[in-house]
C-alpha positions in Angstrom: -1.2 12.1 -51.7 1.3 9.1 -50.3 -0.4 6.8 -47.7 1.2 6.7 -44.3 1.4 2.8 -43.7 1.1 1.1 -39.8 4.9 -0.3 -40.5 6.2 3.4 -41.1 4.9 4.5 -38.4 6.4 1.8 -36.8 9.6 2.3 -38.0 9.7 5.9 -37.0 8.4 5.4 -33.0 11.3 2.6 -32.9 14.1 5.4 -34.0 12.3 8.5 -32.3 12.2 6.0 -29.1 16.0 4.8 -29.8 17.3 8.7 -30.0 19.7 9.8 -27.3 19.2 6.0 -26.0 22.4 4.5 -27.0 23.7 2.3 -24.0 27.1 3.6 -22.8 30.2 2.1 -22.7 31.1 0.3 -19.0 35.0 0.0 -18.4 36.2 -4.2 -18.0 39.8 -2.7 -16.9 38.3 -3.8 -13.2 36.8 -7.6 -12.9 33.3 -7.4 -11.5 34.2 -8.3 -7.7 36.9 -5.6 -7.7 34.1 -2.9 -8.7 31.5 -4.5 -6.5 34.2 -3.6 -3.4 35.1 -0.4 -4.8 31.4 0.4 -5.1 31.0 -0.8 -1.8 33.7 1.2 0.0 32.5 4.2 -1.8 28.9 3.5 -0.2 30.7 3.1 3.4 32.4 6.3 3.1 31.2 10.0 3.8 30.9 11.4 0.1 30.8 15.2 -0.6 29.2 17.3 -3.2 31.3 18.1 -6.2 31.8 19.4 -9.7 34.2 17.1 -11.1 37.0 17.3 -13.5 35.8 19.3 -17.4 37.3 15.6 -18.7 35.0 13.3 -16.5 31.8 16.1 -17.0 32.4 15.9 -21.0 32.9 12.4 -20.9 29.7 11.9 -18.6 27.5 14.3 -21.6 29.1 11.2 -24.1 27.6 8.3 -22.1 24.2 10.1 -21.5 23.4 12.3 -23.4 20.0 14.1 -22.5 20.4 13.8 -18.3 18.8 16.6 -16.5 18.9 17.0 -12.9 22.7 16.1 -12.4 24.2 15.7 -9.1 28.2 15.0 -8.9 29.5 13.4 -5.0 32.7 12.1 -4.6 34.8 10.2 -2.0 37.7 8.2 -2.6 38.7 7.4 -5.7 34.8 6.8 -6.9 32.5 10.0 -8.6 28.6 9.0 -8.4 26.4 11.0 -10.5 22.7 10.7 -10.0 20.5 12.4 -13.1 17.1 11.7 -14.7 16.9 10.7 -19.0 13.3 10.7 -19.9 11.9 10.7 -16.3 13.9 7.5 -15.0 16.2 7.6 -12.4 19.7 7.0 -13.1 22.9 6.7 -10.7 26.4 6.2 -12.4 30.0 5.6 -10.6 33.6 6.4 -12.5 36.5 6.3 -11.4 38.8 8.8 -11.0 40.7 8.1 -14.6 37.1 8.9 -16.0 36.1 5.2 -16.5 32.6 4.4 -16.4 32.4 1.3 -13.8 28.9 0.6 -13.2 25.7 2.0 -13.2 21.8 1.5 -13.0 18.4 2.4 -14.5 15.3 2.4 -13.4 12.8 0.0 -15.7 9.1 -0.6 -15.9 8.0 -4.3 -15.6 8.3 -4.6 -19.7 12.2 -4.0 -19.5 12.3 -7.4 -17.1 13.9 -10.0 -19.3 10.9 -13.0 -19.1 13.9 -15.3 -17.7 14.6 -13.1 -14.5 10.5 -12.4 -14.4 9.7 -16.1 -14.5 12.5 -16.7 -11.9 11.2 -14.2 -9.7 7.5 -15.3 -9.8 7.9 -18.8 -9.2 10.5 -18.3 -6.3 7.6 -15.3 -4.8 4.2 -16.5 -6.0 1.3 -13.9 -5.5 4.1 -11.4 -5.4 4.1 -7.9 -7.0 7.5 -6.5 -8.8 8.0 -2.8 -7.5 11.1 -0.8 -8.0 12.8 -2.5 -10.6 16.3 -1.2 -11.7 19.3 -2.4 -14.5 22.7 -2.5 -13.7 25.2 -2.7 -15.8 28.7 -3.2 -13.3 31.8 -4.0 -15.7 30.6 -6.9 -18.4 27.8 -8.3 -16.5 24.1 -7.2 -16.1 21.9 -7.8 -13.0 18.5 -6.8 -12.3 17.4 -5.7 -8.6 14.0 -5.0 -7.5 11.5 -5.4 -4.8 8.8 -8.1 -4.8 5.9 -7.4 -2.9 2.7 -9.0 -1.1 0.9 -7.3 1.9 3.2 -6.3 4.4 5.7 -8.2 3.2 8.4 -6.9 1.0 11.7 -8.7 -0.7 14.7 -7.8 -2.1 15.9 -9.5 -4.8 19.7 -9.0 -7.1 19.6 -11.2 -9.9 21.6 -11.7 -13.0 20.4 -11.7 -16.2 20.0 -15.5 -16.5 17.9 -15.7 -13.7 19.6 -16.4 -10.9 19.3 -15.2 -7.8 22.5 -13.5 -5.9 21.0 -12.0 -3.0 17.2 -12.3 -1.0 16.7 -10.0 1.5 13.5 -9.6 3.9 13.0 -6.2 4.1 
């Protein structure tokens, strides 16, 4: 009888865990200010429920493959699709070519690169990290969440090297 071995196991929860986890594709035709505003505008403006085009829904199933719970708005020239993967919220925005623009994932505390943690917790000692999410907007990656202590809540946006973009007292 062959001995199962801590590394193979290993090995196999690191591929069972990377299945159907493959990080989509996020279009760079727009730079990242021009998405930002078109995100933006999208936000400002009364969206409706939609199905969208076959093309946009097949090419949606390629960048996430396993989402349940979809839900398709529109308004503009900007499709949002909120939908859970393995119990985490996600929320993506294309554009009306079917180009994935920007989107974001919600994280535990472990997904928190240490230089955005470390960032955080020495700007908001004592604080607590709540509702962390990933976005990935065009070729840049920023981290928002909520830092908490007592009755006092803030809202951070940072990017991925630790810097802070926006603080918000909430």
């Amino acid at each position: 009888m062959k001995r199962i071995t801590v590394s193979t196991v290993l090995v196999f929860c690191v591929f069972f865990a990377q299945i159907g986890m493959t990080q989509p594709t996020v279009s760079t035709q727009y730079a990242n200010e021009t998405i930002a505003q078109m995100i933006q505008q999208h936000k400002m403006t009364h969206s409706r429920d939609v199905l969208p085009p076959a093309e946009l829904q097949q090419k949606f199933k390629s960048d996430f493959a396993g989402a349940y719970d979809v839900e398709w708005e529109t308004s503009g020239d900007i499709y949002e699709v909120e939908f859970d993967i393995r119990f985490k919220d996600y929320k993506g925005y294309y554009d009306k070519k079917g180009d994935l623009l920007m989107y974001t994932q919600e994280i535990r505390g472990s997904g928190l690169p240490a230089i955005v943690k470390n960032a955080a917790t020495s700007k908001y000692p004592g604080y607590r990290f709540e509702d962390l999410k990933k976005i990935q907007r065009g070729s840049e990656i920023f981290y928002k969440m909520e830092m908490e202590r007592g009755d006092t809540e803030i809202e951070l946006l940072m990017k991925s090297d630790g810097t802070i973009i926006n603080e918000k007292l909430d």
